[in-house]
N, C-alpha and C positions, 0 to 999 in steps of 0.2 A: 580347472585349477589343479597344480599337482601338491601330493602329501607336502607337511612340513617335511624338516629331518627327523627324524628319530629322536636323536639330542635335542635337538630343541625342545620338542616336545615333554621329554624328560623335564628339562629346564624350567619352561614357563608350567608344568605340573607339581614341579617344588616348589620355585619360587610361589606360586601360589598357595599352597599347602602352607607353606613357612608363613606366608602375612598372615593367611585366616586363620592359624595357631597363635601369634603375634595380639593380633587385635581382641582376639577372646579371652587368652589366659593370661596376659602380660598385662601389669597395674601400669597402663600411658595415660591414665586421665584423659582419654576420650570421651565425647559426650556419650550417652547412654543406648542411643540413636544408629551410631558410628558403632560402636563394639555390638547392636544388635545386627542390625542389617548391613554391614560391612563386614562381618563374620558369615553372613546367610551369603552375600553375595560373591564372596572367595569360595566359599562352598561351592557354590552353583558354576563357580568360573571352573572350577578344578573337575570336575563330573563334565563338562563340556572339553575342557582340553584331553580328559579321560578319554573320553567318547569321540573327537573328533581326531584323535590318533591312530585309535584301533578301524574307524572307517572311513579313512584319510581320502579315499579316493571319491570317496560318495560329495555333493554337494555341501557347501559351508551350511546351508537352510536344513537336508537331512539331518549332518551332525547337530544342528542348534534345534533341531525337533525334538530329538531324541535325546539329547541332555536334558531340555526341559522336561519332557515326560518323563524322565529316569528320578529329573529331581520334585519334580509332581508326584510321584509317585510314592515316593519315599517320602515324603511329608505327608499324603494321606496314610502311610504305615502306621504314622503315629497314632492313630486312634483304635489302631487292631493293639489288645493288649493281650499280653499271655504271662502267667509268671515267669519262664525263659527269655522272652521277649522282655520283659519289665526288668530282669537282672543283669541282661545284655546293654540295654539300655544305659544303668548305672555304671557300667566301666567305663575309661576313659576313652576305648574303642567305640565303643556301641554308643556314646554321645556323639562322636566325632564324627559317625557315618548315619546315624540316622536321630540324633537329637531326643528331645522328650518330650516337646510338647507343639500341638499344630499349631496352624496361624495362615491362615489367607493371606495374610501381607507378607509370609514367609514367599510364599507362591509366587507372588508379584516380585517379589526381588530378586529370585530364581532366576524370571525368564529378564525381567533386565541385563540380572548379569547375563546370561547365557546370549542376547542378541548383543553385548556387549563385545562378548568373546568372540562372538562369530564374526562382525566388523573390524575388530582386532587381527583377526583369525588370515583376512586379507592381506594384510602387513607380512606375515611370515613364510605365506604359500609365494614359492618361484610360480612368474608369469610362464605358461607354454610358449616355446619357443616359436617365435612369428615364420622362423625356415625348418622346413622339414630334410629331412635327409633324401636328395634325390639322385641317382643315378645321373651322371653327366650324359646328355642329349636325351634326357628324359624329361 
């Protein structure tokens, strides 16, 4: 399967970034439910379109590995504490990339999202072209 475009990629790495800032910090009266694990799961989309940009050429199931594990990994950070690490944490950056507090059911929404993105992820890769470029009488 070949890379997205570039742009695109841009695209659907904003536009996801924009909801999952949307659904957290924005009063929409969402159930409780939705603003938790609908914030974890743009999260998780957004590390997966990260990741499956930068190794565009590698398989949809590498990139949807290795987002997951990037985003596994970063929710067991939460339990390493340091006072640097604790004052990073409280800015508005350091919630938004690596949150505050763990959760297993964080984990599970992760990889949702992320096999979500990866069947998604199908939709936007051009098909290889079924003729190759061959020399006439070849």
């Amino acid at each position: 399967m070949r890379p997205r475009r570039f742009m695109l990629s841009l695209v659907l790495l904003f536009v996801t970034i924009v909801a999952g800032m949307i659904v957290r910090m924005l009063e929409l009266d969402l159930p409780p439910l939705v603003v938790k694990y609908g914030g974890s799961m743009l999260w998780a989309l957004a590390i997966y379109w990260f990741v499956s940009t930068f190794i565009s050429r590698e398989s949809l199931v590498a990139s949807a590995m290795i987002a997951g594990l990037v985003a596994t990994a970063i929710e067991f950070l939460k339990l390493y504490h340091t006072p640097d690490l604790e004052a990073f944490r409280y800015t508005l950056p350091g919630t938004l990339i690596l949150g505050r507090l763990f959760s297993f059911t964080d984990i599970a929404a992760y990889w949702f999202a992320v096999v979500f993105g990866a069947l998604l992820d199908t939709q936007f890769r051009p098909a290889k072209s079924m003729y190759r470029n061959h020399a006439p009488g070849s």
